[in-house]
C-alpha positions as CSV (number, residue, x, y, z in Angstrom):
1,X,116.8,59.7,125.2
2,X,115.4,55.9,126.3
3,X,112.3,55.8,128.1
4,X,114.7,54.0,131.0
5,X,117.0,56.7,131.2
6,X,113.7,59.2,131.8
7,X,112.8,56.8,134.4
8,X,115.9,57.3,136.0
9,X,115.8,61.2,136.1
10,X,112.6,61.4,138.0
11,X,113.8,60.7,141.2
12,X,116.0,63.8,141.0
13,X,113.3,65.8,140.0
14,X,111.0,64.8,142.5
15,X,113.4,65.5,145.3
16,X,112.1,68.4,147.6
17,X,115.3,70.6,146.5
18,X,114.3,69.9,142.4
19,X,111.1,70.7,142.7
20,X,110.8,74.7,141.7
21,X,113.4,73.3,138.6
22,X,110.6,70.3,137.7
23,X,107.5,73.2,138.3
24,X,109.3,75.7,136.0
25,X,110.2,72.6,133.6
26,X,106.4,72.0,133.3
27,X,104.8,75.3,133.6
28,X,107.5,76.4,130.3
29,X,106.2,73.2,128.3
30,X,102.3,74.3,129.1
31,X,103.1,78.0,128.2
32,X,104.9,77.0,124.9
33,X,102.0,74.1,124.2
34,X,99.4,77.1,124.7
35,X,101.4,80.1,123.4
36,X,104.4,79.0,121.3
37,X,102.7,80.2,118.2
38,X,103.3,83.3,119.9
39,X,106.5,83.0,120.2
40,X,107.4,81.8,116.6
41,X,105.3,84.7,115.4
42,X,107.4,87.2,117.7
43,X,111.0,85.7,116.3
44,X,110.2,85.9,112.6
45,X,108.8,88.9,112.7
46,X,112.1,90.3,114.9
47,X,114.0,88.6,112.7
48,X,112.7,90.0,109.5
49,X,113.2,93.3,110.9
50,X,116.8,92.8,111.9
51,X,117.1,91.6,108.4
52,X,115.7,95.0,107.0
53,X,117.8,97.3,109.7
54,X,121.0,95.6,109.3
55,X,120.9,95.4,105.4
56,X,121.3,99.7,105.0
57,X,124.0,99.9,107.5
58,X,126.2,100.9,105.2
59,X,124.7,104.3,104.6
60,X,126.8,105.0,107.4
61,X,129.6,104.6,105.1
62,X,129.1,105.6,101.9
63,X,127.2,108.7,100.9
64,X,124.9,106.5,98.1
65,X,121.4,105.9,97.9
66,X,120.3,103.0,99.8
67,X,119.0,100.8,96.6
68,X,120.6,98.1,98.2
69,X,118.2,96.9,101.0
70,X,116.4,94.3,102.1
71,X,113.8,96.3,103.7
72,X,111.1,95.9,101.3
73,X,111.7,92.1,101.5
74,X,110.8,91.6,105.0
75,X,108.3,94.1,104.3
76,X,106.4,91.8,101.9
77,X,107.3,88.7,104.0
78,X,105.4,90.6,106.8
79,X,102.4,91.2,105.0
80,X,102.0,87.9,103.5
81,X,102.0,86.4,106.9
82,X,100.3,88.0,109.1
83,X,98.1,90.3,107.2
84,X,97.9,93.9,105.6
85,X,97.7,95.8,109.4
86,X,100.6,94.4,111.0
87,X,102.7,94.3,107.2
88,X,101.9,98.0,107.1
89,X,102.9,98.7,110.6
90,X,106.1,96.6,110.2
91,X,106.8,98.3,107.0
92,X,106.9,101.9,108.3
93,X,108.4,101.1,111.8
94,X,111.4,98.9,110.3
95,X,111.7,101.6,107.7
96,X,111.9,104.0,110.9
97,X,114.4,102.0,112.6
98,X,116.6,101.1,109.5
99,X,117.1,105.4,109.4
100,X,117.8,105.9,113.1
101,X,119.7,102.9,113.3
102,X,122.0,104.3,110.2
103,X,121.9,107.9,111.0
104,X,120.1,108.7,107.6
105,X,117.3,110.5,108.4
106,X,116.2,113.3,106.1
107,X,113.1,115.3,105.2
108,X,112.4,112.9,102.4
109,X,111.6,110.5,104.8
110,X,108.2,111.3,104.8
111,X,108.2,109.6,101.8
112,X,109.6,106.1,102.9
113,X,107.4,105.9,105.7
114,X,104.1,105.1,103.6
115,X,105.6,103.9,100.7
116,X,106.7,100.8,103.0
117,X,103.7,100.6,105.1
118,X,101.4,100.4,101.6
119,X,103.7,98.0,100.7
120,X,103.1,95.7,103.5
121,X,100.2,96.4,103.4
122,X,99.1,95.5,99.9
123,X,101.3,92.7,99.5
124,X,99.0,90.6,102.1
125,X,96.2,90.8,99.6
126,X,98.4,88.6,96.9
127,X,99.2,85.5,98.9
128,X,98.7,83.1,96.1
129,X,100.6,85.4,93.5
130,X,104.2,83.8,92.3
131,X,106.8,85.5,95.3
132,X,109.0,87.0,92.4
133,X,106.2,88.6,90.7
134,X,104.7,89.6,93.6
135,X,108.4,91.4,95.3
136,X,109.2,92.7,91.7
137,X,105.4,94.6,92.0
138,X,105.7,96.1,95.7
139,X,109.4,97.1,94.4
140,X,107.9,99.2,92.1
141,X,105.2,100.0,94.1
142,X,107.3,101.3,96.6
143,X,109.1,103.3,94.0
144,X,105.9,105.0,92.6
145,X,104.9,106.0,95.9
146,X,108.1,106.7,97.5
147,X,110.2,109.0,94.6
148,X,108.0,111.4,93.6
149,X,109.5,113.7,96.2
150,X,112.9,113.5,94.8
151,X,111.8,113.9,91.5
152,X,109.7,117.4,92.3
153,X,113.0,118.8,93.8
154,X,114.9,121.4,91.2
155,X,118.7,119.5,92.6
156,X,120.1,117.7,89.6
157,X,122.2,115.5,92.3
158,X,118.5,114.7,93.8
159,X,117.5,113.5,90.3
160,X,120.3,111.5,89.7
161,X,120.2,109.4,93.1
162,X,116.0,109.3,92.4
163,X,117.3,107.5,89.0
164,X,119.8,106.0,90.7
165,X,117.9,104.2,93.2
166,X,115.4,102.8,90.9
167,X,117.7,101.2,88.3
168,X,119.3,99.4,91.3
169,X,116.7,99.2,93.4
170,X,114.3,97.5,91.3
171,X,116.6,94.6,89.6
172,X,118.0,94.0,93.3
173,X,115.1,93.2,94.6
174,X,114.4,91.3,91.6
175,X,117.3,89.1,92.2
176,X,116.4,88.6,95.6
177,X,113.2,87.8,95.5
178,X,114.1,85.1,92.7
179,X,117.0,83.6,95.2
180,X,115.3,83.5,98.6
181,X,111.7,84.5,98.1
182,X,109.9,81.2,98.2
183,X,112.7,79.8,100.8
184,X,111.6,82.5,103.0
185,X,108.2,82.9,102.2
186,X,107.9,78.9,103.0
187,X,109.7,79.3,106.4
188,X,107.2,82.4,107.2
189,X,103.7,81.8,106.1
């Protein structure tokens, strides 16, 4: 926009009847100059969450494990950019979500919850580390922290989705962290 056709605007907004619009206009720009970091903060981290929800929704589908999620991404995203509190709180409470949000919550549960949150939460101690590395580690980590409860069950069928999840877990969040991790990782921290 010229500077002329500004020039021309301001007589509408000065008029008595554009005032509370020109007010608003102004007090909006000071709260985003002052608190827009805020706000950018706010929508990442909702939108990383979303990202981890949304990616298990097909549990509600398909009775398989949900090795297929992006959960643990946006779990490590979390913790790398706003530190190892709030990536271990977004870790459990998206983990939390995903299973209400899908209907999948079980007794093992109690597994997921701090799996994720020590994902997010060690993940923000490795900012420098290579992305891929660094997903393919907290994968694992995850893993380690998160399966043992399937493994101590007698169930073959438990065993098998324990193994299961791992050899697709794992390599999937390999792939992803290879495709998108530094994108995303640029975009967040």
């Amino acid at each position: 926009m010229k500077l002329g056709k500004i020039a021309r605007s301001l007589p509408f907004l000065l008029e008595k009847r554009n005032r509370p619009l020109a007010l608003g206009f102004v007090a909006g720009l000071v709260l985003l100059l002052f608190f827009g970091h805020y706000l950018k903060d706010l929508v990442v981290l909702a939108l990383l969450a979303a990202i981890g929800i949304l990616s298990t929704i097909y549990k509600r589908y398909m009775r398989v494990p949900p090795a297929v999620e992006l959960i643990t991404f946006s779990t490590v995203m979390a913790g790398l950019a706003y530190g190892p509190v709030a990536g271990a709180v977004f870790g459990a409470v998206v983990t939390v979500l995903a299973e209400v949000f899908n209907s999948g919550i079980d007794a093992f549960i109690i597994g997921y919850i701090p799996a994720r949150a020590i994902v997010g939460f060690t993940s923000a101690f490795f900012p420098t580390t290579d992305i891929v590395t660094l997903g393919l580690l907290m994968s694992i980590l995850y893993n380690a922290v998160a399966q043992p409860l399937y493994a101590l069950q007698s169930d073959a069928e438990l065993r098998f989705k324990l193994i299961a999840f791992v050899l697709i877990n794992v390599p999937f969040n390999f792939i992803i962290f290879s495709l998108l991790g530094e994108i995303v990782k640029g975009i967040v921290v």
